[in-house]
C-alpha positions in Angstrom: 29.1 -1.5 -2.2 26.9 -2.5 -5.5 28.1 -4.4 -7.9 30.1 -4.0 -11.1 27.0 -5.5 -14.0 25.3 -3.0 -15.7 21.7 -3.9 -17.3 22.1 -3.0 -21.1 24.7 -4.1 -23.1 25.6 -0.4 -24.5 26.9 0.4 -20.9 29.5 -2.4 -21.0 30.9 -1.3 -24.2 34.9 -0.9 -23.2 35.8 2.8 -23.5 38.1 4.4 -26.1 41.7 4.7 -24.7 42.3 8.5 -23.3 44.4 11.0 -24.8 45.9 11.6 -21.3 47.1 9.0 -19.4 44.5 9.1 -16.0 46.7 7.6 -13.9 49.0 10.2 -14.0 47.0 12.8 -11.8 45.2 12.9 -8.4 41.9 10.4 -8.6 43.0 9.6 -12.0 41.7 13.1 -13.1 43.7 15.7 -14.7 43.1 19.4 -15.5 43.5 20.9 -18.5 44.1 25.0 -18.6 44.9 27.2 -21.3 46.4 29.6 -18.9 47.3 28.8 -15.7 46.0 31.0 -13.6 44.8 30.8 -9.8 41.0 32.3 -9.4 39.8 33.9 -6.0 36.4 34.3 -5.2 33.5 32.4 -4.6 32.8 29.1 -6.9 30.0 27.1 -8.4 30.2 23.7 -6.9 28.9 20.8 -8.9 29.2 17.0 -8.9 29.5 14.7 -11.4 27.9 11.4 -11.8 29.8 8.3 -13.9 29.8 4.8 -15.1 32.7 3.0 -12.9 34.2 1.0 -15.6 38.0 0.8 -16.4 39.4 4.3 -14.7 36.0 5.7 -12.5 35.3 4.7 -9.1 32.6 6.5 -8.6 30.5 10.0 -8.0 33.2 13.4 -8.5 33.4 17.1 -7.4 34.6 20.2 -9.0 34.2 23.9 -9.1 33.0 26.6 -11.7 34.6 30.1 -11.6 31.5 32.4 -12.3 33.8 35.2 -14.1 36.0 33.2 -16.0 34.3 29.9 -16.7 38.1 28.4 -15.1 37.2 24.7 -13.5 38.9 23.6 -10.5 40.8 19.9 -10.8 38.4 17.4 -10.4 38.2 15.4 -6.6 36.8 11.9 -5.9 33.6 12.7 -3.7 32.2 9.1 -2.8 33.3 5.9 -4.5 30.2 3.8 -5.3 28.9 1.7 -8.4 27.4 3.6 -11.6 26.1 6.7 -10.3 24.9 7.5 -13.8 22.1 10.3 -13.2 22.4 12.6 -9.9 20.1 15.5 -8.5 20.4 17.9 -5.8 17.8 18.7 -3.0 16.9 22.8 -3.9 18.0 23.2 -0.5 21.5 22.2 -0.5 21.4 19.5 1.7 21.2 16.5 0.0 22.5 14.8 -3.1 20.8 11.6 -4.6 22.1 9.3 -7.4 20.9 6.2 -9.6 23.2 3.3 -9.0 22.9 2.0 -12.8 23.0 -2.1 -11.8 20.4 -4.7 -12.0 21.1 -6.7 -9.1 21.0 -4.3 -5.8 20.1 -6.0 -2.8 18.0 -9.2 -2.7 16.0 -8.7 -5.9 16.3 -7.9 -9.4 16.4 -4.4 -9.3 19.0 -1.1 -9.5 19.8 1.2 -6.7 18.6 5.0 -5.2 21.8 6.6 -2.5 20.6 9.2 -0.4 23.3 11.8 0.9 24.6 14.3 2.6 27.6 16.6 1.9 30.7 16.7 4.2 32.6 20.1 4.8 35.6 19.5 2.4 32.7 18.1 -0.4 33.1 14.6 0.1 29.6 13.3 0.5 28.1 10.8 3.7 25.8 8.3 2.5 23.0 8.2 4.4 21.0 5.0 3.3 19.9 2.9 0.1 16.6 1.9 -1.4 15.6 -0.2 -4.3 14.5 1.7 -7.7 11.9 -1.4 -8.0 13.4 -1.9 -11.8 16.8 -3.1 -13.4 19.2 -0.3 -14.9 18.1 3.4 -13.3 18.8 6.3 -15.5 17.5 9.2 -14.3 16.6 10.5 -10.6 14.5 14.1 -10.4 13.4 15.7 -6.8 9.6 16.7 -6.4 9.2 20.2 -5.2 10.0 20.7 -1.7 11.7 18.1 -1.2 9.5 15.7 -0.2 10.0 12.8 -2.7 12.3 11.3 -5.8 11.1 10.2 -8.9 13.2 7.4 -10.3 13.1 5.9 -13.9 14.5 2.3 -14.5 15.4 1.8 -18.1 16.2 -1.9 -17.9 12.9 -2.7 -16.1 10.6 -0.2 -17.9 9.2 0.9 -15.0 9.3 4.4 -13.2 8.6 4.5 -9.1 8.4 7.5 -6.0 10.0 7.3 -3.1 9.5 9.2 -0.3 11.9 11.4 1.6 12.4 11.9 5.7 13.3 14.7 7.8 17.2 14.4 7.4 16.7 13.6 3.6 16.9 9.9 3.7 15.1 7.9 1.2 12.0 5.3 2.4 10.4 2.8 0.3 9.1 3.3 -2.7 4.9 4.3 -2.4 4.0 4.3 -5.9 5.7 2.0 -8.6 4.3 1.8 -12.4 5.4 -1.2 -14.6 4.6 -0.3 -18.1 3.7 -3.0 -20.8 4.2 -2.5 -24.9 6.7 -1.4 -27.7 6.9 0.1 -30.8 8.3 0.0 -34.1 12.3 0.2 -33.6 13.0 -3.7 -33.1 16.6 -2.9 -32.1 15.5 -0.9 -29.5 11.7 -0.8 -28.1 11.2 -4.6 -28.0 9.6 -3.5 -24.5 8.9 -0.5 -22.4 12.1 1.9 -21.2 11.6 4.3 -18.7 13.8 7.4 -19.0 12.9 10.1 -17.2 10.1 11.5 -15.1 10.1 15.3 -14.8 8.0 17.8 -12.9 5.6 20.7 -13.7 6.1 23.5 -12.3 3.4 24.9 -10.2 1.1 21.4 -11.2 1.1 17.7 -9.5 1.5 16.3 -13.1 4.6 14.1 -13.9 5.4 13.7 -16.8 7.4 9.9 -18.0 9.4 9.5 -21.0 9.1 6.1 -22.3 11.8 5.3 -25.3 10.3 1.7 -26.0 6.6 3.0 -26.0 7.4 6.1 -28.4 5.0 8.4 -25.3 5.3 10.4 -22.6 2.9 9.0 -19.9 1.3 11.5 -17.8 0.6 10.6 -13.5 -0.9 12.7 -11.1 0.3 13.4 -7.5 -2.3 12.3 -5.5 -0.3 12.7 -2.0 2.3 15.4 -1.7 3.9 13.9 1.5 3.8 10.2 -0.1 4.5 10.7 -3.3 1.8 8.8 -4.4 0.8 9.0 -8.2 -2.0 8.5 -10.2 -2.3 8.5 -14.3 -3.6 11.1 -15.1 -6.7 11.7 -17.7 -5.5 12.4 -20.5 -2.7 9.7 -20.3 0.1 10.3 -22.7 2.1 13.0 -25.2 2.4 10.4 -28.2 5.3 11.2 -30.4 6.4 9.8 -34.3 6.7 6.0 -34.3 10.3 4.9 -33.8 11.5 8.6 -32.7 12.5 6.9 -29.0 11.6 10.1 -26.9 15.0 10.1 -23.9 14.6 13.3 -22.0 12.0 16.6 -21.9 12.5 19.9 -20.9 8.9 22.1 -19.4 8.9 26.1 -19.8 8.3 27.7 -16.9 4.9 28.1 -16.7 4.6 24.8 -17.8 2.4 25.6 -21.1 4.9 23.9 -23.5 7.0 20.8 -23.3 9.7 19.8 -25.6 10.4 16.2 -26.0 13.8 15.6 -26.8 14.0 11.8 -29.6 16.9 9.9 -29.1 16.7 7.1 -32.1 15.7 9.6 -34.4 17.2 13.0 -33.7 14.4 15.1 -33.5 13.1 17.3 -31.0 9.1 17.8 -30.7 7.2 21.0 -29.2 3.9 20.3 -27.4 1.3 22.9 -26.3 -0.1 21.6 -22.6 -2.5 22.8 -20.4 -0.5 22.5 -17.1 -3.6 21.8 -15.1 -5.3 18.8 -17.1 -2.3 17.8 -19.1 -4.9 18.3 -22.3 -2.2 18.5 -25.1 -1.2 19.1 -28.9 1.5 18.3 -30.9 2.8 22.1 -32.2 6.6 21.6 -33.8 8.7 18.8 -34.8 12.4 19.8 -35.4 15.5 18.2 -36.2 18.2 18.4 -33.7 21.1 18.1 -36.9 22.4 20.1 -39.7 20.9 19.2 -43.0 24.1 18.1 -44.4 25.1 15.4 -41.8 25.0 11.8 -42.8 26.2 9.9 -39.9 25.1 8.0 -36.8 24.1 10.1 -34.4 21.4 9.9 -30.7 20.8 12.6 -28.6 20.8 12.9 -25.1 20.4 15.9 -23.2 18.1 18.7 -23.3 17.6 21.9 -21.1 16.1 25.5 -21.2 18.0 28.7 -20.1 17.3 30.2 -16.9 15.9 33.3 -18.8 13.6 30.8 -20.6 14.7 32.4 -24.2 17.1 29.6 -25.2 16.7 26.0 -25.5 20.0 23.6 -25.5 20.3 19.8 -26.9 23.2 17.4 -27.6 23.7 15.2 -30.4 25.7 11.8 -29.7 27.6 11.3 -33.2 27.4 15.3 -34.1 28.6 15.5 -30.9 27.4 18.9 -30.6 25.4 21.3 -29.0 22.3 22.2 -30.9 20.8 25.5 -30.0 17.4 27.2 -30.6 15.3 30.5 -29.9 12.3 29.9 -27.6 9.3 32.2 -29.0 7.6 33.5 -25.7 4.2 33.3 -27.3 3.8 30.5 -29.2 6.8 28.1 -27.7 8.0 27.6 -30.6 12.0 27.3 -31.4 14.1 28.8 -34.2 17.6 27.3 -34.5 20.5 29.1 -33.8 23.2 26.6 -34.4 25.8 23.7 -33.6 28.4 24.2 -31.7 31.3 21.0 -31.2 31.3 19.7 -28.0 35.1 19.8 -28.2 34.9 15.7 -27.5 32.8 12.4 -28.3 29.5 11.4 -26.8 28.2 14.4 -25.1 25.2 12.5 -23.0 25.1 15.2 -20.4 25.4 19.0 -19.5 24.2 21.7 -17.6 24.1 26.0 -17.2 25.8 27.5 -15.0 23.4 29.4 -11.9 24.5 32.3 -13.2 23.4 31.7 -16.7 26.7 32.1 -17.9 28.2 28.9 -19.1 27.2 25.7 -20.4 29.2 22.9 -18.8 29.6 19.6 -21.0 30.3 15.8 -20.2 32.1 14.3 -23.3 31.2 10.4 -22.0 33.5 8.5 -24.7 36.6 11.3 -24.1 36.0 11.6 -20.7 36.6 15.6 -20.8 34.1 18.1 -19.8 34.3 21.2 -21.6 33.0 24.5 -20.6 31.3 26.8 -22.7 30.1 31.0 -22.5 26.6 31.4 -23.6 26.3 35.0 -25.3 23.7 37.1 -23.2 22.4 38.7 -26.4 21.5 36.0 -28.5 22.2 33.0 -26.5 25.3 30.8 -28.8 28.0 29.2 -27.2 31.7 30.1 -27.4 34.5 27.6 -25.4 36.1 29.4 -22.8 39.3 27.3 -23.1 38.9 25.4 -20.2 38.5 21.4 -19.5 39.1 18.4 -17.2 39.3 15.1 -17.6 36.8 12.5 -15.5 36.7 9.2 -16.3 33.3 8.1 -18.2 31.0 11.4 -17.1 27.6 11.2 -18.1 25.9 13.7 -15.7 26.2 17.0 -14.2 24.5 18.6 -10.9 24.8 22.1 -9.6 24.8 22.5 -5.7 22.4 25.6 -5.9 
């Protein structure tokens, strides 16, 4: 079992006391339904990944019905320390998750869980490696399975680790410790690795570094491995103090757009998926004109059909959406839609296309969402459940 310290002090802030007692349902979950109605059919299973402070205890499961956007009442799935970012293998079989901590094992360093998933969707761990750096954030899968890509926010440091036969996670092969900061002394005082995302159809990886205001750009020199390289050119640089936190590539991977957290922007970039040459196309805010408050975004994802492109706003706590133009790449906003809860710092679309599904981290509710098929807004579908502190969201595809 890991242990309870998180790195960063904005994890251990205590949470906001829930509207519904948790204690008063299975797992200390509850449902929430605007009709109650039982749903037959085939379901969308997904798992959701928390910070286990006060009510969590660990990584949960539920179910998405594809025609009515209904969830099913949320199930504990594996009890284990600050699982705050989880992905799933694109063949079903395995589930990995970040444990969020900055003392795993004998060094100073966070933790990577391997599993598999048991009939009734509990999961089986299968082993544990080191992320090489405190406070892990964000975990993505290389294309066929063959390695993770793990970002370590404390240590500012992003490694690969390579995968066996059954799944299982080996030592890391290629670790990179970056060095700098920029402009926000509050919050890049040193480098913070946040997420490293692939290209589709490329061996570039692309790293979003908060502290160092760039997206560093590696190579994969070993597709077995998971060895990297940095590549030439070496970085997207974005606006002093902006904070880039996550990235979303289109599917041919010509444009990438790098989500800010400190300054609530959103920037387009036109790349060359082959050399990772570069330019800096859009810059777009990510909130209404007229909003005055606090507010740091968090998530950011493109539609399956490519033609609609999805943020959230911490503070807004909203959904910001735009239009993806299929020439140029570059986005025309639709609109905000509430989140129906505080802190929305993760979600994710349906297989189907169908629905956006949102974790509300401060609330601890995750709401579900229609997208229109026409011209891509969101509409609740009147359906939530409670999870203690959510912060991610995986599809078992």
């Amino acid at each position: 079992m890991l242990t309870r310290r998180i790195f960063f002090s904005a994890v251990t802030l205590a949470c906001v006391a829930m509207t519904v007692p948790m204690a008063q349902a299975q797992q200390r979950s509850k449902v929430i339904e605007i009709e109650n109605e039982v749903h037959e059919g085939p379901k969308y299973e997904f798992y959701i990944g928390t910070y286990t402070r006060g009510e969590s205890q660990g990584i949960y499961r539920s179910e998405l019905d594809p025609r009515t956007g209904h969830l099913s009442p949320p199930t504990l799935a594996y009890e284990i320390d600050n699982p705050s970012f989880l992905a799933v293998s694109s063949n079903g079989k395995n589930l990995y998750a970040v444990g969020e901590v900055a003392d795993f094992g004998d060094g100073d360093s966070g933790a990577v869980s391997a599993f598999t998933f048991n009939e009734d969707g509990t999961l089986h761990l299968l082993n544990q490696e080191a992320s090489g750096g405190r406070g892990p954030c964000h975990i993505e899968i290389a294309p066929g399975n063959r390695f993770v890509m793990v970002s370590n926010y404390g240590g500012g440091s992003f490694a690969s680790l390579p995968l066996g036969e059954e799944g299982q996670l080996a030592p890391a092969t290629s670790f990179f410790q970056h060095e700098g900061s920029s402009v926000n002394e509050a919050r890049q005082k040193g480098p913070h690795g946040h997420g490293m995302y692939n290209v589709s159809g490329s061996s570039l990886k692309l790293a979003v570094d908060l502290g160092l205001d760039k997206v560093l750009l590696y190579r994969n020199v070993n597709g077995t491995t998971g060895e990297l390289k940095l590549n030439d050119p070496a970085y997207l640089e974005v606006t002093p103090g902006s904070g880039p936190r996550h990235l979303a590539v289109s599917g041919a991977g010509k444009f990438v757009y790098v989500l800010n957290e400190l300054d609530s922007t959103l920037d387009v970039f036109a790349m060359n998926p082959n050399t990772g040459e570069n330019q800096h196309v859009q810059r777009v805010p990510t909130l209404p004109e007229d909003f005055e408050g606090a507010n740091t975004t968090a998530e950011i994802y493109i539609h399956p059909s490519g033609k609609w492109l999805y943020a959230s706003n911490r503070g807004h706590d909203s959904i910001v959406a735009y239009r993806i133009d299929d020439e140029s790449g570059l986005l025309t906003l639709l609109g905000h839609t509430s989140t129906m809860g505080k802190t929305p710092r993760h979600f994710r679309i349906s297989p189907n296309g169908q629905f956006l599904v949102a974790a509300n981290q401060e609330t601890s509710n995750i709401v579900v969402f229609e997208i229109d098929s026409r011209i891509g807004t969101l509409k609740p579908v009147g359906s939530q459940i409670l999870v203690p502190n959510p912060c991610c969201i995986t599809f078992v595809k």
